[in-house]
Structures are given as structure tokens and as C-alpha cells.
FIGU-767724 format. One record per residue (C-alpha): chain; x, y, z. Coordinates in steps of 0.1 Angstrom, whole numbers. Layout:
! residues N
+----+-------+-------+-------+
! ch !    px !    py !    pz !
+----+-------+-------+-------+
!  A !     X !     Y !     Z !
...
+----+-------+-------+-------+
This chain:
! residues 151
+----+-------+-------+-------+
! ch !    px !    py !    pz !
+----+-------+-------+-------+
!  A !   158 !  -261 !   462 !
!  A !   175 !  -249 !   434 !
!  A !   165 !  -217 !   420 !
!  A !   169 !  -202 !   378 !
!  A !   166 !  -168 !   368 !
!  A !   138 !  -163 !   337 !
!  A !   171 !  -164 !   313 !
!  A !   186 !  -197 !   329 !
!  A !   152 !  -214 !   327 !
!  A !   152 !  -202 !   289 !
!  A !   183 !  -215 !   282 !
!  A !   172 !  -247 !   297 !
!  A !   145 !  -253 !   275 !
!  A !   158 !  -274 !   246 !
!  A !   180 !  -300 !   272 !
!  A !   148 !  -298 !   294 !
!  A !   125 !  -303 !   264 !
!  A !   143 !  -330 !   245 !
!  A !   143 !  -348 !   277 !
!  A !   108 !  -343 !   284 !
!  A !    98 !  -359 !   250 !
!  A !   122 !  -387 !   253 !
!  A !   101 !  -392 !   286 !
!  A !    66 !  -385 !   269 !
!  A !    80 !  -411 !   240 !
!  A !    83 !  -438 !   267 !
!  A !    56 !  -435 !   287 !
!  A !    34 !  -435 !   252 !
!  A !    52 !  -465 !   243 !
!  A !    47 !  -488 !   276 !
!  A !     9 !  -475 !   271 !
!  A !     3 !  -488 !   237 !
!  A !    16 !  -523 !   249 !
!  A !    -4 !  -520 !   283 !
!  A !   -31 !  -514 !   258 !
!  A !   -20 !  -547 !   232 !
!  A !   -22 !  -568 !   264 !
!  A !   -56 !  -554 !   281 !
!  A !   -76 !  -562 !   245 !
!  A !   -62 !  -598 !   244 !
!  A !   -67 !  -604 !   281 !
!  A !  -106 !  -589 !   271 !
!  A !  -110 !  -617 !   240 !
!  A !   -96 !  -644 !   262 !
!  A !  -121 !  -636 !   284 !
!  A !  -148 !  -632 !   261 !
!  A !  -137 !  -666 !   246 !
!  A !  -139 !  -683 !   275 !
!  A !   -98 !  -689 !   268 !
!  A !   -75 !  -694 !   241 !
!  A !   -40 !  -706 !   229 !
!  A !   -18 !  -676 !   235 !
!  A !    22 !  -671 !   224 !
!  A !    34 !  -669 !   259 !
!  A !    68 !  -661 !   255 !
!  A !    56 !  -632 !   229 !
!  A !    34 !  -622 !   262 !
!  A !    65 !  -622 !   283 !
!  A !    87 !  -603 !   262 !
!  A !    61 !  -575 !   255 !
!  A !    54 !  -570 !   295 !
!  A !    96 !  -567 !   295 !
!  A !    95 !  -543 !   264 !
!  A !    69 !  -524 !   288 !
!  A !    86 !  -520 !   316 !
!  A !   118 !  -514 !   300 !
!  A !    98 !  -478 !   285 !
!  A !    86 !  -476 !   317 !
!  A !   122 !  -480 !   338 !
!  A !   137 !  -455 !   309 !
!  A !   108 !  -423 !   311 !
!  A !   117 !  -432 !   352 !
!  A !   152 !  -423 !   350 !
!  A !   148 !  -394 !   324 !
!  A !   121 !  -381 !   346 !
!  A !   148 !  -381 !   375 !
!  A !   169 !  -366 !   353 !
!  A !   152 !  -334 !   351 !
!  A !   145 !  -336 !   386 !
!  A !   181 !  -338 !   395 !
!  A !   186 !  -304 !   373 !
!  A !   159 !  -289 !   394 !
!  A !   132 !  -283 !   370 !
!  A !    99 !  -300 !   379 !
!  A !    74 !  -319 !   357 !
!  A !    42 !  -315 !   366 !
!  A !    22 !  -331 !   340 !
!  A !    39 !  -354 !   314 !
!  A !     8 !  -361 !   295 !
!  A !    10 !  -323 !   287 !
!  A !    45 !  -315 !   290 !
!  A !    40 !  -288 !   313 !
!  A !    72 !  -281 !   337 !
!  A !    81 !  -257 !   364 !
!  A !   112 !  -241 !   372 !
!  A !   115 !  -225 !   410 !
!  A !   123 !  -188 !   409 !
!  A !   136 !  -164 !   434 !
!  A !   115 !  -134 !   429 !
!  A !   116 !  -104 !   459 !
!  A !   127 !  -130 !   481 !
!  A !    97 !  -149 !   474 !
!  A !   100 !  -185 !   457 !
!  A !    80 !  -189 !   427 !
!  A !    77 !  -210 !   395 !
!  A !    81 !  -196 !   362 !
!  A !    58 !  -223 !   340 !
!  A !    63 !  -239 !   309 !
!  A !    42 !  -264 !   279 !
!  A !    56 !  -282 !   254 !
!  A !    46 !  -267 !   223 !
!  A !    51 !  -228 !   241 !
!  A !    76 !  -208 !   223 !
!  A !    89 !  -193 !   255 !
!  A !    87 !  -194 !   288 !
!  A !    64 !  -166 !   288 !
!  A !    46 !  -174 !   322 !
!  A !    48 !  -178 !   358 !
!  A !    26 !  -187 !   394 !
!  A !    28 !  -190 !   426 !
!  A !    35 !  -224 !   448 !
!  A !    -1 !  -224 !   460 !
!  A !   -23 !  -214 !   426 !
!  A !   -10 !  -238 !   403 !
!  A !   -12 !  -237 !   369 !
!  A !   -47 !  -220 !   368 !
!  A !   -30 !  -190 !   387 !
!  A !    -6 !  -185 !   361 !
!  A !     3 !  -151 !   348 !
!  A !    21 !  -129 !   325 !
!  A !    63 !  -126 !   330 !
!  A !    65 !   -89 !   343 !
!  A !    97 !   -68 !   349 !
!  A !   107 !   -82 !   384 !
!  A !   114 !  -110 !   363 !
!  A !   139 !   -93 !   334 !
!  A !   150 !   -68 !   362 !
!  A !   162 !   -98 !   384 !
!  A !   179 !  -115 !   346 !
!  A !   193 !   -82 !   341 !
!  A !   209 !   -78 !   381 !
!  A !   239 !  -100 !   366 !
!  A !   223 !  -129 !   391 !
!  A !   241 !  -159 !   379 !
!  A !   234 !  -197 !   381 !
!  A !   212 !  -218 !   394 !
!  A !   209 !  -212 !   437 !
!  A !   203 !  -237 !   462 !
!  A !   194 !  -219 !   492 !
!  A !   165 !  -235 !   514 !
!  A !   125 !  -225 !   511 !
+----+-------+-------+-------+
């Protein structure tokens, strides 16, 4: 598992972020077609049938899954850096940290100016807390880039 100090994971941010709304942008996008094609499946229905554009059907279910195949891969993007997204909806991110040789995650939302935040593995975001000095102290050790020793 790779491993960021609180000034990697800051420095992070704005590749992590851009990513994360291209992601958000996608999945948004595949939803508001899901959406198109669940009303007019609900008045065909209701109608008891209807003359439909079938090819227009086809190519919005492709347009779908091509948002959906696109927020995949981005969303393995950020994986593959080592940062983990743990709700998209939200835009709320983790990034593992090596803290008194204990790994934790220092936590991060869209719209946040900073990662200002961290928890532990087990408390989730509800256990989150405020960045203390074992954090800067560990920035300012000279510790640099990302680590990928085992739990």
C-alpha cells in the first residue's frame, strides 16, 4: 500500500481532484440517460406500448455506458496513484498515511480547501479528526515520496 506524507497528499490534490470531477461528470452523465430511458420505459408501460426510435434507444444505452466505461478507468486511475475514493457522489477521498508506525488516512471532500483532516482504518469518516503535529512533524522529517511498504 502506498503511503503520502500530509504535504504529498496536498500536492496531490488538484491531479487527484480534477480527476475525481472528470469521474463525478461521467457518472452524472450515464445517470441522466439511465434516468431518459427509465421515464419512457414508465409511459410505454402506462400506454400499454408505443412507437419508439429504436436506434435513438440504442445509441443512448451506448452513450451510457461509454460515461460509465470512462468514470471506470478514471476511477482506476486514482486507484493506481494510491489514493482511495470512498464516496464519488460526495467526492470524499482517502490517502493512506504512515503515522508512528501506524497506517492511517488523512481524508479529503471536494469542495475542502485543504486537507485539513484525518481517521483511522476502522472509524471511518465519522471518526475523523483534526491534522495535529505528528502529521507536520513527519512532513517536516524530510520523509520523501510516496512508500509502498505492506500493512
Amino acid at each position: 500500500m502506498k503511503t503520502f506524507t500530509l504535504d504529498e497528499a496536498q500536492s496531490m490534490l488538484p491531479v487527484v481532484d480534477g480527476l475525481l470531477k472528470r469521474a463525478i461528470e461521467g457518472k452524472q452523465a450515464a445517470e441522466e440517460i439511465d434516468s431518459e430511458l427509465s421515464a419512457l420505459s414508465r409511459r410505454i408501460h402506462l400506454a400499454g406500448g408505443m412507437h419508439v426510435n429504436v436506434a435513438r434507444i440504442a445509441a443512448q444505452r451506448a452513450e451510457m455506458e461509454q460515461h460509465i466505461q470512462r468514470a471506470r478507468e478514471i476511477l482506476s486511475e486514482i486507484d493506481e496513484i494510491g489514493v482511495q475514493v470512498k464516496d464519488l457522489d460526495t467526492g470524499l477521498i482517502d490517502f493512506p498515511c504512515r503515522v508512528e508506525d501506524e497506517i492511517v488516512l488523512l481524508c479529503w471532500k471536494t469542495g475542502e480547501p485543504a486537507i485539513e483532516h484525518w481517521h483511522t482504518l476502522e472509524s471511518g469518516f465519522k471518526g475523523r479528526q483534526p491534522i495535529d503535529d505528528r502529521f507536520r512533524r513527519r512532513t517536516a522529517s524530510g520523509t520523501s515520496g510516496p512508500s509502498t511498504r505492506p500493512n
